[in-house]
ZATI-594568 format. One record per residue: residue number from 1; y, x, z of N, C-alpha, C in turn. Coordinates in steps of 0.001 Angstrom, whole numbers, plus 500000, padded with zeros to 6 digits. Atoms other than C-alpha are relative to their C-alpha. Layout:
<pts>
- NUM; Y; X; Z; Y; X; Z; Y; X; Z
...
</pts>
This chain:
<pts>
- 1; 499113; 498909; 500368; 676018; 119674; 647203; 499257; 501101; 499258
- 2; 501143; 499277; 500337; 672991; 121842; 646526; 499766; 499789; 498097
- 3; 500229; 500992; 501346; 672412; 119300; 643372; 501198; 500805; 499156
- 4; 498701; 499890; 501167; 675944; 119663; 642078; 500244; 501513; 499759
- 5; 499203; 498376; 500583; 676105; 123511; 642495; 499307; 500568; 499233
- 6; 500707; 499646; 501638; 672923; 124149; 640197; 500516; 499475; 498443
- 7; 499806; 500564; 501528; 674277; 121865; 637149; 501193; 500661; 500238
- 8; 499160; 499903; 501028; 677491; 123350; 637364; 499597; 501571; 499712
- 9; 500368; 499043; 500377; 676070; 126785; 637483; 499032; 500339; 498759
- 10; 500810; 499282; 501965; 673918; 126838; 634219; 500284; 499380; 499080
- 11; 499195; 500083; 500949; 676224; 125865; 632188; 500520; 501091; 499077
- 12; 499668; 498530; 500405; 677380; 129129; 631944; 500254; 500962; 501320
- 13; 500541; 499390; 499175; 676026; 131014; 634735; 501280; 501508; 500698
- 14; 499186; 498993; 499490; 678570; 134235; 634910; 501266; 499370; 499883
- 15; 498197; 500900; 499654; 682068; 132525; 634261; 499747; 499223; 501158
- 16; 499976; 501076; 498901; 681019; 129555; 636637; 499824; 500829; 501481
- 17; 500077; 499065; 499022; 680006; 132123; 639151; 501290; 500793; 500670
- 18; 498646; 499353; 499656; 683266; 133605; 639304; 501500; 498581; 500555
- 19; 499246; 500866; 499596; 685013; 130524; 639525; 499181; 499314; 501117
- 20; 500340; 500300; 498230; 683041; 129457; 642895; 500280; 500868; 500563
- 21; 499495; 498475; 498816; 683918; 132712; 644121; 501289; 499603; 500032
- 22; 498898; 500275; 499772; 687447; 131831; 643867; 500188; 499119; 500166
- 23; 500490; 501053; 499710; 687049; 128512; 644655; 499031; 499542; 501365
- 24; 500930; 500237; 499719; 684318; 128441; 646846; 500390; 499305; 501395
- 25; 499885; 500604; 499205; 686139; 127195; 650151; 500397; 498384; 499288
- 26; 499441; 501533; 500385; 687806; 124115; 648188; 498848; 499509; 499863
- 27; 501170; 501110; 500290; 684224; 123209; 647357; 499398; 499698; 500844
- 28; 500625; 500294; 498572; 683064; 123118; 650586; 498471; 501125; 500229
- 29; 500990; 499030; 500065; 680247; 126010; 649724; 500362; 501252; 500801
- 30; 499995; 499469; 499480; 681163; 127859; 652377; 500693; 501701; 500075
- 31; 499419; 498139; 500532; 681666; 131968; 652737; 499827; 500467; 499256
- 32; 500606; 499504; 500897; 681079; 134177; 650500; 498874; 500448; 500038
- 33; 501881; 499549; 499818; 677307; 135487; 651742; 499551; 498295; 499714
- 34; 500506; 501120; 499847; 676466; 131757; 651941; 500018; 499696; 498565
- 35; 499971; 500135; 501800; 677545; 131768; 648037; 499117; 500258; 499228
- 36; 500892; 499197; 500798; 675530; 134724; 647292; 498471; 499393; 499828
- 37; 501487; 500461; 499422; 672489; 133333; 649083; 499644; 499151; 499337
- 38; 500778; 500836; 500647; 672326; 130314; 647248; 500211; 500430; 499025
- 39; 499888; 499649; 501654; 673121; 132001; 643840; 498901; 500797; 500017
- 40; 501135; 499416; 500683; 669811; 133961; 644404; 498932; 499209; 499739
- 41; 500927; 501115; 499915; 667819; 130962; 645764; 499850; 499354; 498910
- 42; 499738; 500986; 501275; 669186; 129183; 642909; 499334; 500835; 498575
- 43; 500602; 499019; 500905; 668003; 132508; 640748; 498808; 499534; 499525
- 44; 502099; 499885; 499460; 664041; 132260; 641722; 499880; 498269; 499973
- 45; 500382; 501692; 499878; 663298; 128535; 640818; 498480; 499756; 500468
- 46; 501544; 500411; 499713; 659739; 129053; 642352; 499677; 501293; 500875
- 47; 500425; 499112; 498915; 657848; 131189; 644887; 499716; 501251; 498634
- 48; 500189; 498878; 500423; 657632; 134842; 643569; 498272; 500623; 500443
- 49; 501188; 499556; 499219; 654018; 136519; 643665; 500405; 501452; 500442
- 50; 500047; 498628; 499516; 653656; 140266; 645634; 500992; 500854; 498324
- 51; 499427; 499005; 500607; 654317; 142136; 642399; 501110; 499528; 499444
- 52; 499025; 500315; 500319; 657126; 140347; 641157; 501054; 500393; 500978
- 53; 499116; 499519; 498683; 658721; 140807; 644684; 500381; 501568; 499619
- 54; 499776; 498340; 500255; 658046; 144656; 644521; 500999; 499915; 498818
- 55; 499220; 499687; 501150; 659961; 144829; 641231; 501628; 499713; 499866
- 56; 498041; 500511; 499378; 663441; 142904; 642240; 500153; 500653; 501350
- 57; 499587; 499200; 498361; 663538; 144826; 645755; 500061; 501519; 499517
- 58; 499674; 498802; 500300; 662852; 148019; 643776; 501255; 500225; 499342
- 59; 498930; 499971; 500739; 665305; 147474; 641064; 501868; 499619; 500307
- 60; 498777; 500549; 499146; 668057; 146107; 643504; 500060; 500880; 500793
- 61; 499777; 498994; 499186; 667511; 148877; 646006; 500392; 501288; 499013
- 62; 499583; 498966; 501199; 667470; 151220; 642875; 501770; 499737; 500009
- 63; 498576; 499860; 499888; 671016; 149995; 642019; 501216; 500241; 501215
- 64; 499381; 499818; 498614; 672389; 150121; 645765; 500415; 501561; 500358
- 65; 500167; 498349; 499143; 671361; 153858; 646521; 499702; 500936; 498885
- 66; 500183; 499037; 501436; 671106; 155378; 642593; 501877; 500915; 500489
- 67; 498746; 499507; 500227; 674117; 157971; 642634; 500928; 499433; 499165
- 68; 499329; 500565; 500910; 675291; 156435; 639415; 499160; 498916; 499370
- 69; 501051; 501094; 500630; 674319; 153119; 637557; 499087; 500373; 499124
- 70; 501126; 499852; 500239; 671063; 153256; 636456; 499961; 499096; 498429
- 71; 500122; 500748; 500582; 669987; 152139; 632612; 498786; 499211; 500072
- 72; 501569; 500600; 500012; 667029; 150272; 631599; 498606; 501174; 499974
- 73; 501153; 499057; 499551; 664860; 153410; 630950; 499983; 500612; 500597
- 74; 500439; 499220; 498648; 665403; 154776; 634223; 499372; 498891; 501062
- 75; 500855; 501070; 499164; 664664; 151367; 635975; 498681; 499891; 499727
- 76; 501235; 500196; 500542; 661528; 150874; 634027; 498805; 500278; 500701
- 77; 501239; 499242; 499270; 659899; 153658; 635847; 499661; 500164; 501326
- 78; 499748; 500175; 498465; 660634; 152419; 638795; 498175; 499087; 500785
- 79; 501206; 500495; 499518; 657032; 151234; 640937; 500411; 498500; 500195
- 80; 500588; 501728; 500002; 656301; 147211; 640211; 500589; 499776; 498828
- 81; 498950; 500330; 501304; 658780; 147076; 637168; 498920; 500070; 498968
- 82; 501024; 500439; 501240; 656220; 147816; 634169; 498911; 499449; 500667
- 83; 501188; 500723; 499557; 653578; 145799; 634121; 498805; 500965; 498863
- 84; 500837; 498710; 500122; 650240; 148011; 633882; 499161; 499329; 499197
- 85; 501081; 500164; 500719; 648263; 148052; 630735; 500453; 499163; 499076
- 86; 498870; 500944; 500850; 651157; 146036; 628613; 501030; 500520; 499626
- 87; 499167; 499379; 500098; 653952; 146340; 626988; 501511; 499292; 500458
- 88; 499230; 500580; 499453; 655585; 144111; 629218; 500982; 500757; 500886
- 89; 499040; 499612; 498521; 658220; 144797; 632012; 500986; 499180; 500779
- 90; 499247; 500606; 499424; 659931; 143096; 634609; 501395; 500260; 499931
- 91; 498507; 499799; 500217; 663696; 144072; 633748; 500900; 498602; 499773
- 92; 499649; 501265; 500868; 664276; 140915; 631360; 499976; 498922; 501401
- 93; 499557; 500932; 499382; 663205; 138541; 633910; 500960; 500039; 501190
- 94; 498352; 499637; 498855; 665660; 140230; 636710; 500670; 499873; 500008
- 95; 498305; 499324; 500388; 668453; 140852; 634691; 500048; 498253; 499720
- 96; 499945; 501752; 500290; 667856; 136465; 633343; 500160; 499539; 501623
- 97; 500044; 500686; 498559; 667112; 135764; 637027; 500977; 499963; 500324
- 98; 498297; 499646; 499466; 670582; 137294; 638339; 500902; 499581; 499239
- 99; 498611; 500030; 500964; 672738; 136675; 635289; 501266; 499658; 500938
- 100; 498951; 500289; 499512; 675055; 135346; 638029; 500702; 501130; 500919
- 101; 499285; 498646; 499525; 675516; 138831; 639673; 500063; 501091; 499513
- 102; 500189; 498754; 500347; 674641; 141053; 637703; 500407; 500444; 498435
- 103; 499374; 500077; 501851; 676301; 142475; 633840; 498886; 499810; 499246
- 104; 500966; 499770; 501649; 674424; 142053; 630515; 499997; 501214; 499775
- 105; 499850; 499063; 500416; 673500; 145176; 629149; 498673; 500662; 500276
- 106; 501154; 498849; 499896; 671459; 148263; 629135; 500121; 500923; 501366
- 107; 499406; 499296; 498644; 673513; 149447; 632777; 499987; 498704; 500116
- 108; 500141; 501105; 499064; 672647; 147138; 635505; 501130; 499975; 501082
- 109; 499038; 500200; 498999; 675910; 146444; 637530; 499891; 498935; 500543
- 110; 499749; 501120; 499366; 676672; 143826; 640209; 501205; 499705; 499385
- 111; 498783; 500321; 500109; 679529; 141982; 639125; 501240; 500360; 500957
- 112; 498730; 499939; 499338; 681439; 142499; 642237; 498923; 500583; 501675
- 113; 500063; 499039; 498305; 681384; 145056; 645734; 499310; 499513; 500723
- 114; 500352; 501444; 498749; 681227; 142161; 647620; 498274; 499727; 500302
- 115; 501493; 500626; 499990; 677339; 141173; 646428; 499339; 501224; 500962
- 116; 500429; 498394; 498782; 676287; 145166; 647524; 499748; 499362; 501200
- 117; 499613; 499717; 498701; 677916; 144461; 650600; 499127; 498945; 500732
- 118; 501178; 501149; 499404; 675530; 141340; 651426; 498984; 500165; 499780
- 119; 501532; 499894; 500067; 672346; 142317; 650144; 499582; 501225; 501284
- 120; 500258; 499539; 498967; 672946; 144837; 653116; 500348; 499445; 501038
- 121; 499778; 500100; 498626; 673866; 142982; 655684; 498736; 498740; 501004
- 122; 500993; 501128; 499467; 672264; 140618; 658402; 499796; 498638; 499234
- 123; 500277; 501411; 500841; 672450; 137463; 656392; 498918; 500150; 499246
- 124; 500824; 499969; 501061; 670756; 138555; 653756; 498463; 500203; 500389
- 125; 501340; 500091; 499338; 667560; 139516; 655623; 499722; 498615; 500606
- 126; 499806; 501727; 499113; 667882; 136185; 657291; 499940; 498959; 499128
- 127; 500065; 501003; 501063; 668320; 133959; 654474; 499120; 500202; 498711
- 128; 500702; 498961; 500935; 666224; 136330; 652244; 498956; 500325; 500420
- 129; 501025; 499296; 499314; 663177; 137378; 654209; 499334; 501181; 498964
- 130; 500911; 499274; 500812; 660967; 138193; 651187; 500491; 501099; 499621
- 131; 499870; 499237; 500528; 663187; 140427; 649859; 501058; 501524; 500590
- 132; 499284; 499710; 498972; 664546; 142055; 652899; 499683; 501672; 500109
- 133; 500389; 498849; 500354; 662678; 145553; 651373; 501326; 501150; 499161
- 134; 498964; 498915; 500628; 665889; 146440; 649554; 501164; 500629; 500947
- 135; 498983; 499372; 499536; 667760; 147291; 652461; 499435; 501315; 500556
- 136; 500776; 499052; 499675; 664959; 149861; 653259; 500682; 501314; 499452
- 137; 499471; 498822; 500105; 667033; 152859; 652523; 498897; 501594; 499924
- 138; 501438; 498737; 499858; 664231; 155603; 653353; 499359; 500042; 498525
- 139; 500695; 500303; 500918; 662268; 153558; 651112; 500018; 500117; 498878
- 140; 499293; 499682; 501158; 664400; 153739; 648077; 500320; 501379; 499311
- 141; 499931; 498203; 500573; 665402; 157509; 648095; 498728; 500399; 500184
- 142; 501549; 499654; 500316; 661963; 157979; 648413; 499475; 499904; 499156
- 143; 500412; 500304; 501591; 661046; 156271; 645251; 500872; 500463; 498865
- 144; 499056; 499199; 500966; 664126; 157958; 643547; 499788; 501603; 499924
- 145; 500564; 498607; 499930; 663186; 160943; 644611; 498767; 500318; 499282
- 146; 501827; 499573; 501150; 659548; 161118; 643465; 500053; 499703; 498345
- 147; 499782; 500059; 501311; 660939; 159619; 640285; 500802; 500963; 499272
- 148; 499347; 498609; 500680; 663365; 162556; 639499; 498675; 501403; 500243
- 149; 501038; 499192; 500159; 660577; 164940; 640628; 498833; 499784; 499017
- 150; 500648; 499880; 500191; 658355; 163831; 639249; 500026; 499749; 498528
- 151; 499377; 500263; 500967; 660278; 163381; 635535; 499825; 501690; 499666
- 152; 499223; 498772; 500340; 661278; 167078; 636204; 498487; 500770; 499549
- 153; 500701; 498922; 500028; 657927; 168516; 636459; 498735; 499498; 498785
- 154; 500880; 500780; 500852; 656149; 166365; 633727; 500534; 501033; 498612
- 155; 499485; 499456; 501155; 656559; 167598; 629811; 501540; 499724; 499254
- 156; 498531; 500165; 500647; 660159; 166239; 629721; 500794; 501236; 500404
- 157; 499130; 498396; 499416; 661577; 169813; 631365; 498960; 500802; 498981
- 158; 500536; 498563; 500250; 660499; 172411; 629044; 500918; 500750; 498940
- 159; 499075; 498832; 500368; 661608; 175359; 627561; 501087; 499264; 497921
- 160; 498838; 500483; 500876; 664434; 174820; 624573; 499701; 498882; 499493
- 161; 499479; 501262; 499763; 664756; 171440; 625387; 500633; 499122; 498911
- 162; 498948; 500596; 501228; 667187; 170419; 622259; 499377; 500583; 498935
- 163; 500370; 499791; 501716; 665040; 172019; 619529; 500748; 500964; 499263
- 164; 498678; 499589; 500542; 667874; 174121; 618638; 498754; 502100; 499394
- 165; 500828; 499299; 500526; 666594; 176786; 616109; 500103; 501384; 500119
- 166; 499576; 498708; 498801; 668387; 179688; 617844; 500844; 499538; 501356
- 167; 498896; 499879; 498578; 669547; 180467; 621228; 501391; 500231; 500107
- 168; 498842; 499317; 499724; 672509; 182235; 620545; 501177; 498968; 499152
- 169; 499643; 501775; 500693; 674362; 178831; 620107; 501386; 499748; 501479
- 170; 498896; 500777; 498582; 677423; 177632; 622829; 499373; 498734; 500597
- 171; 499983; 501529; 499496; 676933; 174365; 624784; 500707; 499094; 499036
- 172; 498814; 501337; 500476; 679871; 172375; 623526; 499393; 500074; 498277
- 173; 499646; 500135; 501548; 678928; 173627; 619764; 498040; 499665; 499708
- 174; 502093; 500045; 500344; 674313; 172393; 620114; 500830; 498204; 499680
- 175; 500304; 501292; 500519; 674589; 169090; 617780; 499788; 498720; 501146
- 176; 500259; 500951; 498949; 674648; 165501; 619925; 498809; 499795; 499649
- 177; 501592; 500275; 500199; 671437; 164998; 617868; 498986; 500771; 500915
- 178; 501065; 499361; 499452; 669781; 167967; 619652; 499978; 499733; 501166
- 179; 499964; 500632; 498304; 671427; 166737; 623033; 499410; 498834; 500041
- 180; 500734; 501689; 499986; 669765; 163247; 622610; 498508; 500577; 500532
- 181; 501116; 500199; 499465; 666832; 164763; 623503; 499635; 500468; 501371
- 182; 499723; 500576; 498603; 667802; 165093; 627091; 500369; 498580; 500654
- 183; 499570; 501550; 499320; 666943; 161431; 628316; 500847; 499458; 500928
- 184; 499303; 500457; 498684; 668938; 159633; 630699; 499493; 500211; 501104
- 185; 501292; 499952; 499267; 666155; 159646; 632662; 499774; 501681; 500510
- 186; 499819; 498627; 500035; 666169; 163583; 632618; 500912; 500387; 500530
- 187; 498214; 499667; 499858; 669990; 164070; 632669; 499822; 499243; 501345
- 188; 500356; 500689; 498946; 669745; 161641; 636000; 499491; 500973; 501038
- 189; 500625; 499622; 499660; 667077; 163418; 637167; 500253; 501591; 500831
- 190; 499400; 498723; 500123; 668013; 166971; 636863; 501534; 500299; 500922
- 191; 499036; 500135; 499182; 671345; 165984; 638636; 499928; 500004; 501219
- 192; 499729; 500574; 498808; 670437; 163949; 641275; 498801; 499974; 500994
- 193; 501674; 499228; 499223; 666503; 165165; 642766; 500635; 500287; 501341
- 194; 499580; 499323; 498607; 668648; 166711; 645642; 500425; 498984; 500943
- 195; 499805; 500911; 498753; 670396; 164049; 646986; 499063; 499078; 500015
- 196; 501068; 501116; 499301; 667559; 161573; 647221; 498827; 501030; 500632
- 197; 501218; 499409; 499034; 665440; 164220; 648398; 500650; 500037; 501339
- 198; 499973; 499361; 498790; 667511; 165626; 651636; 500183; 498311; 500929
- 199; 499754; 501488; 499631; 667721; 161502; 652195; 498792; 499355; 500449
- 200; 501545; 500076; 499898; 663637; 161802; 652451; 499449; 500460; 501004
- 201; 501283; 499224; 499062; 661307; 162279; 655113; 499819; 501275; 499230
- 202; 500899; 498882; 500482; 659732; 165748; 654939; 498286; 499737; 499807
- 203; 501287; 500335; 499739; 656004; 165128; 653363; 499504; 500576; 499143
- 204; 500641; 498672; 500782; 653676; 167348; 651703; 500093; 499309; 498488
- 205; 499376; 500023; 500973; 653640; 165461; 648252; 500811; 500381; 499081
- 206; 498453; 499623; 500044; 657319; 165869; 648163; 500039; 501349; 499356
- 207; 500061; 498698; 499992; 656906; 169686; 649147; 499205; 500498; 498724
- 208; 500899; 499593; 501175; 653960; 170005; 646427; 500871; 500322; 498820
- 209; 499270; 500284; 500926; 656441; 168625; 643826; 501428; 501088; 499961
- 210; 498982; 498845; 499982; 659576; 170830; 644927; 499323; 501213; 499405
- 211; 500781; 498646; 500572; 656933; 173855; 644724; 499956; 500548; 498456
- 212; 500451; 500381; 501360; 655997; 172873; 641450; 501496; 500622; 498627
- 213; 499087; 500221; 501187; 659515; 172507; 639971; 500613; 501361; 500107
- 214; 499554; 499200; 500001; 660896; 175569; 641655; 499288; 501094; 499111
- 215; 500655; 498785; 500341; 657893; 177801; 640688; 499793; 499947; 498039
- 216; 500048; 500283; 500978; 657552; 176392; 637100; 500897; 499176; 498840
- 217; 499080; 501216; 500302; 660462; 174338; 636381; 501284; 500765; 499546
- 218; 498688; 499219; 500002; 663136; 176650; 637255; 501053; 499821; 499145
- 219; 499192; 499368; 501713; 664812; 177939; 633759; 500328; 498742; 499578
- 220; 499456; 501095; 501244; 664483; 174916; 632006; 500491; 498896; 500933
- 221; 499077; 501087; 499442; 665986; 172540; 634742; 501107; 500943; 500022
- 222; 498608; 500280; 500108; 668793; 174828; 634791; 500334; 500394; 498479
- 223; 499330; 500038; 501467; 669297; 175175; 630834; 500401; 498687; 499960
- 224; 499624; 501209; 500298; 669256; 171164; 630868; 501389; 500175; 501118
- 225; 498841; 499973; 499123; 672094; 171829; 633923; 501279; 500324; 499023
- 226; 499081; 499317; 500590; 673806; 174240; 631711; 500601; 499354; 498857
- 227; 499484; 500285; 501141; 673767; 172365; 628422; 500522; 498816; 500036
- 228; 499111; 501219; 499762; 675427; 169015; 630391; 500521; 500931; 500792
- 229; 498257; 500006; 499691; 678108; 170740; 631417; 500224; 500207; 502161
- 230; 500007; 500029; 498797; 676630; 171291; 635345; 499377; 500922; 500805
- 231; 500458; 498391; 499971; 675709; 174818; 635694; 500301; 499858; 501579
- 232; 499921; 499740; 498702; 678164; 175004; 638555; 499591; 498898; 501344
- 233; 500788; 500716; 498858; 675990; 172749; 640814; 498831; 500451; 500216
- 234; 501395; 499188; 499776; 672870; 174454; 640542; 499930; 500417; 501573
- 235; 500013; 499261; 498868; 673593; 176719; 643533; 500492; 498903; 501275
- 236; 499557; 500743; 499319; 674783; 173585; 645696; 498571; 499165; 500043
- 237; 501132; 500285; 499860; 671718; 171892; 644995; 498565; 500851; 500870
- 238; 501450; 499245; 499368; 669152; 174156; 645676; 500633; 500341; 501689
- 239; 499982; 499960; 498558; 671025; 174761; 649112; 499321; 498656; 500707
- 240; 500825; 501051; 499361; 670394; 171344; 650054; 498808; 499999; 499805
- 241; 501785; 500563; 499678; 666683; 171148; 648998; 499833; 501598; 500988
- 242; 500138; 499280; 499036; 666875; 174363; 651377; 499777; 499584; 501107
- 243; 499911; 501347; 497758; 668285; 172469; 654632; 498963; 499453; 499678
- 244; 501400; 500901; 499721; 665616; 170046; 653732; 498687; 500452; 500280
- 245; 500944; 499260; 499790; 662845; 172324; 653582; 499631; 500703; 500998
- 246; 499656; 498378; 499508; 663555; 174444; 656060; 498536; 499553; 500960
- 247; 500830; 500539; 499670; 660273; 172423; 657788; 498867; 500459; 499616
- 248; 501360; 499422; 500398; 657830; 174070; 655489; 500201; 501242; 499756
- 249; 499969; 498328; 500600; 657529; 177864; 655185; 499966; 500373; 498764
- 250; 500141; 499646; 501559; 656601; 178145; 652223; 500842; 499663; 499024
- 251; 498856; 500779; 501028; 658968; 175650; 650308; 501079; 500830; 500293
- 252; 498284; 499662; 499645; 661659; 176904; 652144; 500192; 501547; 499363
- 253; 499653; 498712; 500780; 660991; 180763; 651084; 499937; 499810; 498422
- 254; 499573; 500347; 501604; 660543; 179637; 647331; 501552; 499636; 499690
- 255; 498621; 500651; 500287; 663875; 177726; 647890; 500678; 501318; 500305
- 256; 499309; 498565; 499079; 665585; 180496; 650334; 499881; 501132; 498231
- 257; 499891; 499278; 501088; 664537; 183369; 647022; 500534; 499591; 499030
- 258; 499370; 500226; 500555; 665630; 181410; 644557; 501316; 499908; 500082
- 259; 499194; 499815; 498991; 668641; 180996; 646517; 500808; 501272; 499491
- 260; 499334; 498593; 499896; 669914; 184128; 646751; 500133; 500426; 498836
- 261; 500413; 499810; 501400; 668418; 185088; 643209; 501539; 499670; 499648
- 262; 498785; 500330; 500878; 671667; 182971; 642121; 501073; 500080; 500660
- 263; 498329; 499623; 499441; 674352; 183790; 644678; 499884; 501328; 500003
- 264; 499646; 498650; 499883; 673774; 187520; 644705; 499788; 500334; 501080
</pts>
C-alpha cells in the first residue's frame, strides 16, 4: 500500500494529495494524521543529517507560531536555514520536500488547518521523533524573537528610513519606491518583537537587546510604525515588553519611561 501511495503521489504531488485527503478512507490509508505522517516520510527519501533537521523544525515551527505567514526573506534568517559561507539555503529543499503540504511561492502556507493541527499533536512526535523540535513553542518565540530584535537593532532601523528628501511629507503621500525600503523582514519585525518576546523566558541577552532598541532604536522603530500605518500600537506594545520586564530593573524603568513619555 506504501508502494502504491508513493507512485501515485509524484505524479503530481499537490492535486494527488488532496485527492487522498478526500479519499483517504476508501483507500484504506487510514486517518488523516496517519496521511500526513506518511506524506512527510514519503517527503525525506533518506535519513536527514543534524543541520538539515535544525532547518525543517525551524522553518515549520517558524510557520506555526509567526503572527502572520512568513516570506522567504524572513525564513532565511532563521538559525540552520542558510548554509554558512555559501550562497546556498535550505528553503528550496523544504518547500520541494513538502510540495504536498505546503503552497509554491515566496509565502510558505500549509495547504490545509488540519496539517498545523498534527504537527502539534501526539502522533506526530510519535511517528516523527526527529523532528519533534517544532512543537517546542518556547523554542520558536525565542528564535522569533531574537530575530525581530535583533533586525531592529542592526543598520536596518535607522533614522529616515525611506530616503525621502524632506520630512514634511504625509504617510499615505512617501512614494511605494521609498516604502520598499522597509523589508518584510523589518515591517514583521517592528510589528511583532512584542508578542514573541512576552512568549520568552526572561534572559539577559533578550534584556541587552530590548535595552539596546529602546535606548537607541526608539524614533526610528516608531517612524517605520508610523509610516505602515501602525502608530496606534506603539503604546500597546511597549506595555507588554513592560509586563515582561518587569523582572529586570533596569529594562523595566527604560520601558516604564518610555511608557509614560507616550501616554502622558
Amino acid at each position: 500500500m506504501v508502494t502504491e501511495f508513493l507512485e501515485f503521489l509524484e505524479v503530481n504531488p499537490q492535486a494527488r494529495f488532496f485527492i487522498l485527503q478526500s479519499q483517504g478512507d476508501r483507500k484504506g490509508l487510514g486517518n488523516m494524521y496517519s496521511l500526513y505522517s506518511t506524506a512527510i516520510k514519503t517527503s525525506f527519501r533518506r535519513d536527514l543529517e543534524g543541520e538539515e533537521i535544525e532547518a525543517v523544525t525551524s522553518v515549520m515551527g517558524a510557520m506555526i507560531f509567526a503572527k502572520e505567514p512568513l516570506n522567504n526573506d524572513v525564513l532565511i534568517m532563521l538559525p540552520g536555514v542558510k548554509i554558512p559561507d555559501s550562497d546556498l539555503d535550505m528553503l528550496q529543499f523544504i518547500q520541494n520536500s513538502l510540495t504536498s503540504v505546503i503552497d509554491k511561492g515566496p509565502i510558505f502556507h500549509f495547504h490545509h488547518c488540519s496539517f498545523e493541527d498534527f504537527v502539534l499533536s501526539f502522533s506526530f512526535s510519535q511517528d516523527l521523533p526527529e523532528f519533534a523540535a517544532v512543537q517546542d513553542q518556547n523554542h520558536h518565540e525565542h528564535q522569533l524573537a531574537m530575530l525581530c530584535l535583533n533586525t531592529m537593532a542592526l543598520l536596518a532601523l535607522h533614522f529616515n528610513i525611506c530616503g525621502l528628501k524632506t520630512l514634511d511629507i504625509r504617510n499615505r503621500d512617501i512614494p511605494a519606491t521609498n516604502k520598499s525600503a522597509i523589508s518584510p523582514l523589518l515591517s514583521y519585525s517592528c510589528q511583532f518583537w512584542a508578542d514573541h518576546l512576552v512568549c520568552t523566558p526572561c534572559e539577559q541577552m533578550l534584556m541587552e537587546l530590548v535595552q539596546f532598541v529602546m535606548y537607541d532604536k526608539l524614533l526610528f522603530w516608531m517612524e517605520v510604525m508610523s509610516i505602515s500605518g501602525r502608530a496606534h500600537k506603539t503604546v500597546t506594545i511597549l506595555k507588554r515588553t513592560l509586563e515582561w520586564s518587569q523582572f529586570n530593573v533596569c529594562c523595566s524603568l527604560i520601558c516604564h519611561s518610555t511608557y509614560l513619555m507616550l501616554t502622558g
